[in-house]
DRENPAKOL-513876 format. One record per atom (N, C-alpha, C): residue number from 1; residue in one letter; x, y, z. Coordinates in pm, 1 decimal, decimal comma. Example, Ala and Ser with C-alpha at 12.3 -4.5 7.8 and 13.67 -1.06 7.14 Angstrom:
BEGIN
KERO  pos  code        xx        yy        zz
KERO    1     A    1319,0    -569,0     780,0
KERO    1     A    1230,0    -450,0     780,0
KERO    1     A    1320,0    -330,0     780,0
KERO    2     S    1285,0    -225,0     708,0
KERO    2     S    1367,0    -106,0     714,0
KERO    2     S    1290,0       3,0     787,0
// end
This chain:
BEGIN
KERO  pos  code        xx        yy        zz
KERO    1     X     410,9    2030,7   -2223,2
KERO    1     X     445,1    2087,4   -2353,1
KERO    1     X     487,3    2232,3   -2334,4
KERO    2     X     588,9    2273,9   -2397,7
KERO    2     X     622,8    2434,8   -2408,7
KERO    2     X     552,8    2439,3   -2464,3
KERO    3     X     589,2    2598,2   -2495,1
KERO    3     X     471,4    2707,4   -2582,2
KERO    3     X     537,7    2700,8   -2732,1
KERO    4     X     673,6    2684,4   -2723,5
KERO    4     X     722,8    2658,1   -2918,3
KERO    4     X     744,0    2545,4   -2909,1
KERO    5     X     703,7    2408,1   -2867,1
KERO    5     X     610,3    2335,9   -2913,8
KERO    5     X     496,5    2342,2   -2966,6
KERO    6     X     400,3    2381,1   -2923,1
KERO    6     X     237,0    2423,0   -2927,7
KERO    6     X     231,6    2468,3   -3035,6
KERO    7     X     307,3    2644,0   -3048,6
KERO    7     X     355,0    2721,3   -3145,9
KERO    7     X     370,8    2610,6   -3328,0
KERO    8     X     489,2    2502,6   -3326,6
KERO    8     X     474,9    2407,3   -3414,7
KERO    8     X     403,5    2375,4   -3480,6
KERO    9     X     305,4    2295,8   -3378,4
KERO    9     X     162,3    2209,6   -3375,0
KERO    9     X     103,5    2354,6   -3441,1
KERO   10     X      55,2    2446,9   -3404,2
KERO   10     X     -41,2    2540,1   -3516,3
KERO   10     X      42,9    2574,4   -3655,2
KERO   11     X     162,1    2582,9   -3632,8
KERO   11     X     193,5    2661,8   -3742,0
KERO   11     X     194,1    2512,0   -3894,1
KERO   12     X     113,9    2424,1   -3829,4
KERO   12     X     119,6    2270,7   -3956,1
KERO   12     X     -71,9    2222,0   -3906,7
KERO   13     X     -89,4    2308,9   -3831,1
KERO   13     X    -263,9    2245,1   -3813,8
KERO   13     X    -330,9    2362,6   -3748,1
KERO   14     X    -442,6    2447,3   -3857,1
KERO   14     X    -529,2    2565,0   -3854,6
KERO   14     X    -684,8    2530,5   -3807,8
KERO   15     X    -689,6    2438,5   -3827,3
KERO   15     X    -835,2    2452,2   -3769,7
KERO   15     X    -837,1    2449,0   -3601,5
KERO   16     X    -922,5    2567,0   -3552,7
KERO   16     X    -925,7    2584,0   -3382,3
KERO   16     X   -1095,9    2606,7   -3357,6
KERO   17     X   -1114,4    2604,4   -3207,7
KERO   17     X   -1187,5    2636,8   -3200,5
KERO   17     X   -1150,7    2779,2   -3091,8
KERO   18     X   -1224,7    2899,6   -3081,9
KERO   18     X   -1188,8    2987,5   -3019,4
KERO   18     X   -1296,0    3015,5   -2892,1
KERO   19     X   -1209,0    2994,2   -2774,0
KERO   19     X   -1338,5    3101,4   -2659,2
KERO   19     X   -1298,5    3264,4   -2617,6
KERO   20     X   -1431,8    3269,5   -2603,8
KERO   20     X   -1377,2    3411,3   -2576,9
KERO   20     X   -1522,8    3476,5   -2431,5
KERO   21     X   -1495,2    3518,8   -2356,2
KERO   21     X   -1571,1    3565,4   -2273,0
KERO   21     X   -1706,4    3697,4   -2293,4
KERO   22     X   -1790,5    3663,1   -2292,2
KERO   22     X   -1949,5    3754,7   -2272,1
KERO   22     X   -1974,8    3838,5   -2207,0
KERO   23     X   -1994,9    3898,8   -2214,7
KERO   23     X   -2058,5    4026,5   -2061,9
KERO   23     X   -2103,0    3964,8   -1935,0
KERO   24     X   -2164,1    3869,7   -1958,2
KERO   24     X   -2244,9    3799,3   -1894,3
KERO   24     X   -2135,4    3704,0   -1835,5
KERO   25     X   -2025,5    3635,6   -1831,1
KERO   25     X   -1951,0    3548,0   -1826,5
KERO   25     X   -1943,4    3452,3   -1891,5
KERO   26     X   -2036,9    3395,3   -1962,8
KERO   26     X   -2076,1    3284,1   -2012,6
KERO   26     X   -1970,6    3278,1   -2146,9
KERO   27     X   -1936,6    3143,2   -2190,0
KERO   27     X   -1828,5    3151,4   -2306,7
KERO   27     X   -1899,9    3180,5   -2422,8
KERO   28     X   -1811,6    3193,6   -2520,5
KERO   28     X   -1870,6    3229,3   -2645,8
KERO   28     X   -1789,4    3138,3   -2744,9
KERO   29     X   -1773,4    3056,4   -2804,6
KERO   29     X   -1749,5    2965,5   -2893,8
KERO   29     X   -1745,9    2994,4   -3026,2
KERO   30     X   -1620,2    2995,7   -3121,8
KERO   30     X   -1641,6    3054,1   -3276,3
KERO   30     X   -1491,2    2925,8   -3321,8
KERO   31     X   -1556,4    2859,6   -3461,7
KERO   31     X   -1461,8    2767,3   -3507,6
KERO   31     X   -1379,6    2903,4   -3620,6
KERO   32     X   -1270,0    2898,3   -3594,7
KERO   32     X   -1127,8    2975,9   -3668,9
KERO   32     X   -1024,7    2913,9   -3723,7
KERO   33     X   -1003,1    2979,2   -3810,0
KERO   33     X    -840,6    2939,0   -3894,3
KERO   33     X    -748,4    2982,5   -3851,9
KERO   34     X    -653,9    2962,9   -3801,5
KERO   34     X    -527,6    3019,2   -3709,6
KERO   34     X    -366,3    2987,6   -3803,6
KERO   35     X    -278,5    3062,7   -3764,9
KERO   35     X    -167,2    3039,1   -3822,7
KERO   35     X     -97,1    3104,9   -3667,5
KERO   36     X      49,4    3135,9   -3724,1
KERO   36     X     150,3    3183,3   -3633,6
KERO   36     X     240,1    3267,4   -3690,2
KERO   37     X     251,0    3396,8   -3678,0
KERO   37     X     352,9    3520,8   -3724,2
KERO   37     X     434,0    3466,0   -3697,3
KERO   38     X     551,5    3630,5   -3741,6
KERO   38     X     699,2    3580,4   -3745,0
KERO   38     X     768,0    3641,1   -3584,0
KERO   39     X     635,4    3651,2   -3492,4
KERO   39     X     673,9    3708,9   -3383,0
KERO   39     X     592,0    3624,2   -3274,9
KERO   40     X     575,8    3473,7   -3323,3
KERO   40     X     571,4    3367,1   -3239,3
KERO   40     X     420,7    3405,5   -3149,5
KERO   41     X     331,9    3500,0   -3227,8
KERO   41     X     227,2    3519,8   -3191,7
KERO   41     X      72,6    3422,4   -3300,0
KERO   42     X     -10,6    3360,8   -3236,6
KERO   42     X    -126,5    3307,3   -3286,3
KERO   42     X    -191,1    3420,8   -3363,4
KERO   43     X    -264,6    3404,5   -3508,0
KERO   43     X    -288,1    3505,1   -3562,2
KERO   43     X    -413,6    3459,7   -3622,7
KERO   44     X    -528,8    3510,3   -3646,1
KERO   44     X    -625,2    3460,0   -3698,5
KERO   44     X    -713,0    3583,0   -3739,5
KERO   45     X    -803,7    3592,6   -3860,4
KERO   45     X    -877,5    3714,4   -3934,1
KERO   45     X   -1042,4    3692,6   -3864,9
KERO   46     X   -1081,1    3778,6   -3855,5
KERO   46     X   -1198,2    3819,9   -3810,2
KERO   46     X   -1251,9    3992,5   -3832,0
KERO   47     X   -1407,0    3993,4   -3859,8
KERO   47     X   -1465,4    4078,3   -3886,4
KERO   47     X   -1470,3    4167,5   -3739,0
KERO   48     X   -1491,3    4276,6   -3753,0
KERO   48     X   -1473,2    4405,8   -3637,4
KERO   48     X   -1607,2    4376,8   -3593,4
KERO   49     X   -1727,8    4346,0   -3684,7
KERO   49     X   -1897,4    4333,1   -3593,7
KERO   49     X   -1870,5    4140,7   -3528,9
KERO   50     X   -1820,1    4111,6   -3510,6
KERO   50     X   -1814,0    4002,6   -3457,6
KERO   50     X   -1818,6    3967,4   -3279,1
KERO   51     X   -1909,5    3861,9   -3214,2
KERO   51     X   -1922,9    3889,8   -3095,9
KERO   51     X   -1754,3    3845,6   -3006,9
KERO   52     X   -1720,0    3764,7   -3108,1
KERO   52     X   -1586,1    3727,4   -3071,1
KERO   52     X   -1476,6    3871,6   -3042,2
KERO   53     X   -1498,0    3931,2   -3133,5
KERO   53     X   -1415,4    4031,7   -3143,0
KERO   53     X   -1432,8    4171,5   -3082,8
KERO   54     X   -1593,2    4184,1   -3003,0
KERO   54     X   -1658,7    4268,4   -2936,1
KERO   54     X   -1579,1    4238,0   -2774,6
KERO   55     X   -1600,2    4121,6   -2791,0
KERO   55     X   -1572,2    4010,8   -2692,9
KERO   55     X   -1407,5    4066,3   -2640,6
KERO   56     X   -1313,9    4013,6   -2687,5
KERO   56     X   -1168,1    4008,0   -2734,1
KERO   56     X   -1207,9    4199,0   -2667,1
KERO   57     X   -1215,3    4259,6   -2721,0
KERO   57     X   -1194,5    4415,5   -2686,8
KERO   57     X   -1216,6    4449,6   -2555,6
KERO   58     X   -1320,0    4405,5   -2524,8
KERO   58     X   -1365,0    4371,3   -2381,6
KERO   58     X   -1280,0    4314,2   -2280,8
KERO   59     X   -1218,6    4207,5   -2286,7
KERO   59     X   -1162,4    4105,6   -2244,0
KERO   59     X   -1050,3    4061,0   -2309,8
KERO   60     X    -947,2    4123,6   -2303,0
KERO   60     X    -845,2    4053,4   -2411,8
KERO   60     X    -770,8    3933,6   -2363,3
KERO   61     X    -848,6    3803,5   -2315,6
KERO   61     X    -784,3    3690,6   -2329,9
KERO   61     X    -877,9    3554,5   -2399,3
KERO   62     X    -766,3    3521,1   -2467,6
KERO   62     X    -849,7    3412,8   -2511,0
KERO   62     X    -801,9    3210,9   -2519,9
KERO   63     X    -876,6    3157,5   -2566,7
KERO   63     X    -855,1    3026,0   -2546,6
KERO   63     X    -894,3    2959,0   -2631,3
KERO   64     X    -760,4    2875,7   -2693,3
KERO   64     X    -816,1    2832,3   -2815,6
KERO   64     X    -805,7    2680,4   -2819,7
KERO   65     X    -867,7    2584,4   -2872,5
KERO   65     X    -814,4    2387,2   -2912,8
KERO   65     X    -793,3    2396,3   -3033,0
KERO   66     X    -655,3    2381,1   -3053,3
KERO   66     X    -614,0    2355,1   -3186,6
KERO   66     X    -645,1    2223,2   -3201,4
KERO   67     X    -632,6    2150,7   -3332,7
KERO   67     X    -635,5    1990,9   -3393,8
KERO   67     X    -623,0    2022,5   -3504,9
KERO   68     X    -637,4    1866,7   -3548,8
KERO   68     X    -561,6    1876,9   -3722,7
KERO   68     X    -694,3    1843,9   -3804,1
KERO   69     X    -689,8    1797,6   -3896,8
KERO   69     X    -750,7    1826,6   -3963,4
KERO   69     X    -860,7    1651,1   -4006,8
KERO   70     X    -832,5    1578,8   -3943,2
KERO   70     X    -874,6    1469,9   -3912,7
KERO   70     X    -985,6    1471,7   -3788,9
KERO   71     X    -966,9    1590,4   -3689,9
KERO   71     X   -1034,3    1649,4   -3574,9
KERO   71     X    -997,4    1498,0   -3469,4
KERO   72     X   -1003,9    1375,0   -3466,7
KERO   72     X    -957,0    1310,2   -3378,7
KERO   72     X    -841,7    1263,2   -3344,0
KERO   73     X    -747,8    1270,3   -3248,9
KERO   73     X    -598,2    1286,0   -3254,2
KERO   73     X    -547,0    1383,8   -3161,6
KERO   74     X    -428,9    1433,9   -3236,0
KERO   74     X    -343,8    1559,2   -3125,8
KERO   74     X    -390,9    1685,2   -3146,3
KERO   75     X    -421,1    1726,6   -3010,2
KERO   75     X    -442,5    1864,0   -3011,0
KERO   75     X    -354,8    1931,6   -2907,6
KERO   76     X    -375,4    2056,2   -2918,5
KERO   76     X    -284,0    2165,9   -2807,9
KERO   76     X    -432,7    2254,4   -2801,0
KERO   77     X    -428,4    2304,0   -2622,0
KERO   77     X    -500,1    2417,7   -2572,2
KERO   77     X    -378,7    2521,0   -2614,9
KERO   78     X    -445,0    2638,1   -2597,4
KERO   78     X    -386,2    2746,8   -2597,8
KERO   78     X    -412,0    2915,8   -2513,6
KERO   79     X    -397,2    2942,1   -2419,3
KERO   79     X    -448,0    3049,9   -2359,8
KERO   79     X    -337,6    3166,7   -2415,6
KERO   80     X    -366,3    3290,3   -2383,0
KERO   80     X    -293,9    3396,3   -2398,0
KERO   80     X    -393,0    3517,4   -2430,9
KERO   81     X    -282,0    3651,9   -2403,1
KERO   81     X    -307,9    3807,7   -2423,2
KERO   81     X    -378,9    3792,4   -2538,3
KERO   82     X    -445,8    3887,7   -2570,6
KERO   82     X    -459,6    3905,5   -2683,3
KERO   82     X    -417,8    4084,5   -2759,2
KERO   83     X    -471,7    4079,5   -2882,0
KERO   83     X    -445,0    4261,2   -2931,8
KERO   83     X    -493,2    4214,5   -3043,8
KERO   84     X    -561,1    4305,9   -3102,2
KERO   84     X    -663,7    4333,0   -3215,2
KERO   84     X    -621,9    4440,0   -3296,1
KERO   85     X    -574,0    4441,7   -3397,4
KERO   85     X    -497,9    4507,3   -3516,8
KERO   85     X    -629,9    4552,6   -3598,7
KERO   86     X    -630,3    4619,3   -3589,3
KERO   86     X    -742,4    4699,6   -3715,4
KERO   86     X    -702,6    4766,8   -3847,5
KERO   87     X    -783,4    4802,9   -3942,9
KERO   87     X    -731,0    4851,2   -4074,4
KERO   87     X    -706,5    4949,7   -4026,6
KERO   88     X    -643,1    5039,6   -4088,1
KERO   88     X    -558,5    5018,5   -4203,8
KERO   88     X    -422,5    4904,2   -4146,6
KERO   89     X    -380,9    4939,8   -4036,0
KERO   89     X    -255,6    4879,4   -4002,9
KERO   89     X    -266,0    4719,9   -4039,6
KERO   90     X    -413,5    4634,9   -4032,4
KERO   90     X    -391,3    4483,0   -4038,2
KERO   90     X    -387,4    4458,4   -4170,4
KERO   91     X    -406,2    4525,1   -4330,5
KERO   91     X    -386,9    4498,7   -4467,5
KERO   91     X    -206,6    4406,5   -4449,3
KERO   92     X    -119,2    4481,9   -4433,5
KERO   92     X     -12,7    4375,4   -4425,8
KERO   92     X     -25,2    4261,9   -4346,2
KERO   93     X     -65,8    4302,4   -4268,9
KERO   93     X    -125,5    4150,9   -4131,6
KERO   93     X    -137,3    4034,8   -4174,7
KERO   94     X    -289,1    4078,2   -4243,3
KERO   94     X    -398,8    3990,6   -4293,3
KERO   94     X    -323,2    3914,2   -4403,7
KERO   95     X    -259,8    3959,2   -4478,7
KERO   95     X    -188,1    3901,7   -4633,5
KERO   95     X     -60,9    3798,7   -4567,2
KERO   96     X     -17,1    3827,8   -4494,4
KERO   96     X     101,0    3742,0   -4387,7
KERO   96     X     -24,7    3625,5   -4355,5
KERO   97     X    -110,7    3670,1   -4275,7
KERO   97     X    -167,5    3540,5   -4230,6
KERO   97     X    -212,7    3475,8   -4324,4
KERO   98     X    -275,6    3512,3   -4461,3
KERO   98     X    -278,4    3449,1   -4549,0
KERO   98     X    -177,8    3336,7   -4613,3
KERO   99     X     -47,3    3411,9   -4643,5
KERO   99     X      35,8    3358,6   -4664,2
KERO   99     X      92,5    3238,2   -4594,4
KERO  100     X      91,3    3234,2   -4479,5
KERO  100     X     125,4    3152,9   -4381,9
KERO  100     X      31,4    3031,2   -4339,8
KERO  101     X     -90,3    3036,9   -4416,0
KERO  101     X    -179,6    2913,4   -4410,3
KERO  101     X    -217,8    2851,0   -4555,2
KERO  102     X    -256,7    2953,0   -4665,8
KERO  102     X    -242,9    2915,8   -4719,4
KERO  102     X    -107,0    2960,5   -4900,5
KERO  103     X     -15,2    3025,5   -4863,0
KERO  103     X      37,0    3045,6   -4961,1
KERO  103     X     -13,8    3168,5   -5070,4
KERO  104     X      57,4    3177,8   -5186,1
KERO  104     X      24,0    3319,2   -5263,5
KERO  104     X    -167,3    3318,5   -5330,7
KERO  105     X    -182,5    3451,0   -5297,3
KERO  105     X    -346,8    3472,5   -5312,4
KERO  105     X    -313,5    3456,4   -5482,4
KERO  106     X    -400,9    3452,9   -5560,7
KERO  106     X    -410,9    3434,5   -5703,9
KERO  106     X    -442,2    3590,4   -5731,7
KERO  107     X    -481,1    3627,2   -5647,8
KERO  107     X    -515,9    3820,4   -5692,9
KERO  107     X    -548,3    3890,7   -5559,9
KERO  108     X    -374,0    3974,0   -5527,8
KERO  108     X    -365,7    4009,4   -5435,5
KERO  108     X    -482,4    4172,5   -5403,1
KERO  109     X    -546,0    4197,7   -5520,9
KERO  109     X    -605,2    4293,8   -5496,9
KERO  109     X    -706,0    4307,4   -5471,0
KERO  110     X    -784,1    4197,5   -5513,7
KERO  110     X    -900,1    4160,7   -5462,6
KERO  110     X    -904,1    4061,0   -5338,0
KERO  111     X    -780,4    4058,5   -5313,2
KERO  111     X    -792,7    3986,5   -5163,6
KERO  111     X    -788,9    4118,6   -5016,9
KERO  112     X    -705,8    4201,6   -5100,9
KERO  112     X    -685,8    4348,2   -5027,8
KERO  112     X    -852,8    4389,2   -5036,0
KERO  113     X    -927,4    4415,3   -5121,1
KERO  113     X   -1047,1    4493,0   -5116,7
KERO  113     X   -1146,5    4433,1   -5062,3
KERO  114     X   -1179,6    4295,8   -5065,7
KERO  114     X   -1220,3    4138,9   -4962,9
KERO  114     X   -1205,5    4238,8   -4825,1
KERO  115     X   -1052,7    4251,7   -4791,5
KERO  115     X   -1038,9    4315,0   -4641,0
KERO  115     X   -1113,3    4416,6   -4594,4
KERO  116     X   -1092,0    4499,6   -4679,5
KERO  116     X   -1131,8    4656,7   -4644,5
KERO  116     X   -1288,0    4643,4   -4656,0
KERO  117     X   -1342,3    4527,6   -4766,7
KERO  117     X   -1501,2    4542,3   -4765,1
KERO  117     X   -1546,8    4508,0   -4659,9
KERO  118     X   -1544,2    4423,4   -4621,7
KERO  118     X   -1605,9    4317,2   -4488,1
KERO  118     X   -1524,7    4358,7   -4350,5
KERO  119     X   -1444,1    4482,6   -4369,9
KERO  119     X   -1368,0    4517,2   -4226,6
KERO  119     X   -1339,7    4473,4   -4116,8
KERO  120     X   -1211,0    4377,7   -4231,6
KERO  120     X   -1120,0    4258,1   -4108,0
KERO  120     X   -1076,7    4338,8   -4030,1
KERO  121     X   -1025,2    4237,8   -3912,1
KERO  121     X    -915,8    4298,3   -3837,6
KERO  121     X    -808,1    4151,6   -3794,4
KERO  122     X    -702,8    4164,4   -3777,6
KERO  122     X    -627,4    4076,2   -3739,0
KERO  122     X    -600,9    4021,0   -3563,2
KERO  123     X    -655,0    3941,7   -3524,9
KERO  123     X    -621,0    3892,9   -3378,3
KERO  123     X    -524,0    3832,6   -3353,4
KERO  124     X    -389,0    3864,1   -3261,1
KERO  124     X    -286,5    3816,0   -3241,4
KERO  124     X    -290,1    3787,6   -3111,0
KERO  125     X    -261,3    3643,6   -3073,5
KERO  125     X    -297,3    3588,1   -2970,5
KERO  125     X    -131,7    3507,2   -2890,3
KERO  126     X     -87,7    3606,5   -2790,8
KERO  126     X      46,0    3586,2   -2727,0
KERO  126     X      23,9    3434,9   -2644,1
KERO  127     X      70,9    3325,3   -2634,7
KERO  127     X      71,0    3230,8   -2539,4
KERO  127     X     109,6    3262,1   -2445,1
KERO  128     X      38,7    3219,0   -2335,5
KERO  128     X     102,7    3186,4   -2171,1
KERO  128     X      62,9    3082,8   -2134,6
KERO  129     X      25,9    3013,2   -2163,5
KERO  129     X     -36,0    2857,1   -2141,4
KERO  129     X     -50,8    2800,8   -2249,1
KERO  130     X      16,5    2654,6   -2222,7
KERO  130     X     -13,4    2564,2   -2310,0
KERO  130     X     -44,4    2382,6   -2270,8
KERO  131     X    -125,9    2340,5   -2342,5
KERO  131     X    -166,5    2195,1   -2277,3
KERO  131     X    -214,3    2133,5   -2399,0
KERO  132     X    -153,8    2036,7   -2443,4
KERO  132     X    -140,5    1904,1   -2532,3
KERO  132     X    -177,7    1759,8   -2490,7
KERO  133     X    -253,2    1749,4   -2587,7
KERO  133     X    -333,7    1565,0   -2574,0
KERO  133     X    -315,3    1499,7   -2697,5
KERO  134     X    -327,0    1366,4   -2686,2
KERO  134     X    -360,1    1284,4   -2822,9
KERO  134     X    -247,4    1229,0   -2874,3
// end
């Protein structure tokens, strides 16, 4: 499978599961909602106290199993770079990735203040590997 193949397959099926590496080596496992920018990068929201995202800073690569939403069937692995967008810069981010999974927020302002309360940040996840089953 290419990578805009793969790319496809997420940008029509969000549920993943994400690894991400420990201090320790050991994996770290977090189920995520994923979409795909307009710069062919994996994009998914996460909180800044998160071990995933402690993780990710540490280690910026990660690995994700996409599937659909049935969970048995086709999936795509996914490895790649990563980069971690923080506020202020991820408020446009975050509303794109919104948009792109699920369509217009019903109240974009309280989806903006949602962000800034709970201090998202946006993870954009570049492919270099890709591997498909099912």
């Amino acid at each position: 499978m290419e990578i805009t193949e793969a790319l496809e397959f997420v940008r029509s099926n969000h549920h993943a599961v994400l690894a991400t590496t420990r201090r320790d080596g050991t994996p770290q496992l977090s189920p995520v909602t994923v979409g795909v920018d307009d710069g062919g990068r994996i994009v998914m929201s996460t909180t800044q106290a998160t071990a995933k995202t402690k993780n990710l800073r540490r280690e910026p690569q990660a690995y994700l199993c996409v599937f659909t939403d049935r969970f048995y069937g086709p999936w795509v692995q996914v490895t790649g770079d990563v980069e971690i967008v923080s506020l202020p810069d991820a408020l446009p981010l975050l509303e794109d990735y919104y948009r792109g999974i699920s369509g217009e927020h019903p109240d974009w302002d309280d989806y903006r203040a949602a962000m800034v309360r709970d201090d998202r940040c946006l993870v954009r996840i570049t492919p270099t590997r890709v591997l498909a089953a099912g």
